[in-house]
C-alpha positions in Angstrom: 84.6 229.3 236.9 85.5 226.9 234.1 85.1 226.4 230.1 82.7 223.2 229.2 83.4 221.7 225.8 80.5 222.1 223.3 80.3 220.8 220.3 79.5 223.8 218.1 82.0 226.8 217.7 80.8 229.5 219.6 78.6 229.3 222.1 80.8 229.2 225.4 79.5 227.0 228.7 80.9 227.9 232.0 80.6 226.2 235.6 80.5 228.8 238.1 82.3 227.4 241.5 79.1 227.2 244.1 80.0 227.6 247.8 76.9 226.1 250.0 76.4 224.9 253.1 73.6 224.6 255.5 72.4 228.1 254.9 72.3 227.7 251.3 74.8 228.9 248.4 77.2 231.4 247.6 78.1 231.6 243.7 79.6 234.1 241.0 78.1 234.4 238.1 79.9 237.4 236.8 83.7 238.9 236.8 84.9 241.0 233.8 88.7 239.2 234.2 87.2 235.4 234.5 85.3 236.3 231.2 88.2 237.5 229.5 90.1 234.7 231.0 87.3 232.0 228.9 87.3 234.4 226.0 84.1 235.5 226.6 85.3 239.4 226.2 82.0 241.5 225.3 80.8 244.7 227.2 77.3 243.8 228.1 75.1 247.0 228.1 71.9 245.5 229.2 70.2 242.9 231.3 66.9 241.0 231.6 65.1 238.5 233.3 61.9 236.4 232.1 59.6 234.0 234.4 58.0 231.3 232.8 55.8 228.3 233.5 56.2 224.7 232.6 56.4 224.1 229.0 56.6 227.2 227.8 58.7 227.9 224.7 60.7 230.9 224.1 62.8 231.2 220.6 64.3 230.8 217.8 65.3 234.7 218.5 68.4 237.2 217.3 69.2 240.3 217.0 72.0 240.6 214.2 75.3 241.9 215.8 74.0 241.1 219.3 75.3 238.3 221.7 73.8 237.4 225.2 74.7 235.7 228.5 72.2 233.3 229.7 71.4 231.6 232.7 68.6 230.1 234.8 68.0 231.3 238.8 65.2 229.5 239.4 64.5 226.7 238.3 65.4 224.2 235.3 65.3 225.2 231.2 66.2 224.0 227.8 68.6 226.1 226.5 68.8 225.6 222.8 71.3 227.5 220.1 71.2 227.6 216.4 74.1 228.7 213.9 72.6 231.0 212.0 75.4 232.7 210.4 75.3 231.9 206.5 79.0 231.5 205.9 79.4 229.4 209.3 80.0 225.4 207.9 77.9 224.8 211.2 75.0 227.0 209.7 71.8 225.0 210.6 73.2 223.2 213.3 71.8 223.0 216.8 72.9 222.4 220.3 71.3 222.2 223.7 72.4 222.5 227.4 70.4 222.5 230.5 70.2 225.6 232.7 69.3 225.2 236.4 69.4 226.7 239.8 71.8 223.2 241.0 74.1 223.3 238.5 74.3 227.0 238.1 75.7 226.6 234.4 75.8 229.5 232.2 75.5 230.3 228.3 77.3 232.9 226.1 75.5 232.8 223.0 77.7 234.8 220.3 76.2 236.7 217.5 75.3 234.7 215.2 73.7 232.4 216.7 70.0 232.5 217.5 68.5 231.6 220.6 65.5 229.8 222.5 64.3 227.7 225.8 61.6 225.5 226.9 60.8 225.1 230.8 61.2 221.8 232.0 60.4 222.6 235.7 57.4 224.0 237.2 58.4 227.9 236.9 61.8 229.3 235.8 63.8 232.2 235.8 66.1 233.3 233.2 68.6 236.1 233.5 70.7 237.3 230.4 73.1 239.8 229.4 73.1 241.5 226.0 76.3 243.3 224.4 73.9 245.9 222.9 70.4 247.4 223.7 67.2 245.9 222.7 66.7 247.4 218.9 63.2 246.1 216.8 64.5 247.0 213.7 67.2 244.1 214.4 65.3 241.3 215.7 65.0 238.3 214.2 63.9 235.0 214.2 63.5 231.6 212.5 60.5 228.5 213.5 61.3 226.3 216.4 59.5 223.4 214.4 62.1 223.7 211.4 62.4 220.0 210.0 65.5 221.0 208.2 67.0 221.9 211.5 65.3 219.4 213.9 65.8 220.7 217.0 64.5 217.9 219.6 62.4 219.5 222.0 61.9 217.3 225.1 58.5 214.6 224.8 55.6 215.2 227.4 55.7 218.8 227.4 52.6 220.8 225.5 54.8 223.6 224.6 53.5 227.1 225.1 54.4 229.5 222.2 53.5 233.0 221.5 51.9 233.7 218.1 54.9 235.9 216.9 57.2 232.4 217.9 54.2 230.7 215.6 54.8 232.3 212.9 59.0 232.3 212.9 59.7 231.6 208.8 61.9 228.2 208.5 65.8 228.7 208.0 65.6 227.8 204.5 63.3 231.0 203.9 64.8 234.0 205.7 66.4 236.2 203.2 70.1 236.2 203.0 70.9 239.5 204.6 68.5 239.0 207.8 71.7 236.4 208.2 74.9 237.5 209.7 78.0 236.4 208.1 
């Protein structure tokens, strides 16, 4: 498994080695020492998995003081980060990276940074790790539409959205300590 370059400071890519043949594939997409070997050192306490359909939009969401591990099984997302933390000179900024069952890329999304997807193929599978359990009183989130942040969200989709990812305030108007540092 090897470190991709992105551009923000952060979020950490990794290309898992696939071994396939005829029968199919063979991949890794977890070992404790080839994480700390990335810098990707976290204890991840939990793990879930979503299945969506075409189009549909999942995000801006964070938890403050949580960071996850992202991938897709099946199928092919969008995989879209935001800084959100308020001291960060990158605060505001977005970056995207495709997550599919070919490439078998992964995400590690620090803290910090909040975190959504649209599906780009028919139905997709995403699989994350979280360094700390699910806690309501921490979540957060901010709009996918922000202008101030722009993130481009791919034409010829009708993006499906929940009402609570609706009704996400924009960057601009989340209160400074629903921001981590």
């Amino acid at each position: 498994m090897r470190r991709l370059d992105t551009r923000l400071d952060g979020p950490i890519l990794l290309e898992p080695t696939i071994h396939g043949d005829a029968r199919g594939f063979f991949v890794e997409t977890f070992r404790r020492e080839t994480f700390d070997e990335v810098g990707i050192t976290t204890e991840f306490v939990q793990h879930n998995h979503s299945r969506s359909s075409r189009g549909v939009l999942r995000g801006m969401h964070y938890q403050l003081g949580l960071a996850k591990h992202v991938r897709c099984a099946r199928g092919r997302i969008l995989d879209v980060v935001v800084d959100v933390r308020r001291t960060s000179p990158c605060f505001g900024q977005w970056e995207a990276f495709t997550l599919d069952d070919e490439t078998h890329h992964q995400l590690f999304v620090p803290a910090g940074f909040a975190h959504g997807f649209v599906v780009l193929s028919e139905i997709a599978d995403v699989v994350y790790l979280q360094d700390d359990y699910y806690d309501p009183q921490r979540d957060r989130g901010i709009s996918y539409r922000d202008p101030d942040i722009g993130i481009a969200w791919p034409d010829g989709l009708e993006l499906q959205t929940s009402e609570r990812d609706d009704n996400q305030p924009m960057l601009r108007d989340v209160p400074p300590e629903d921001l981590p540092e």
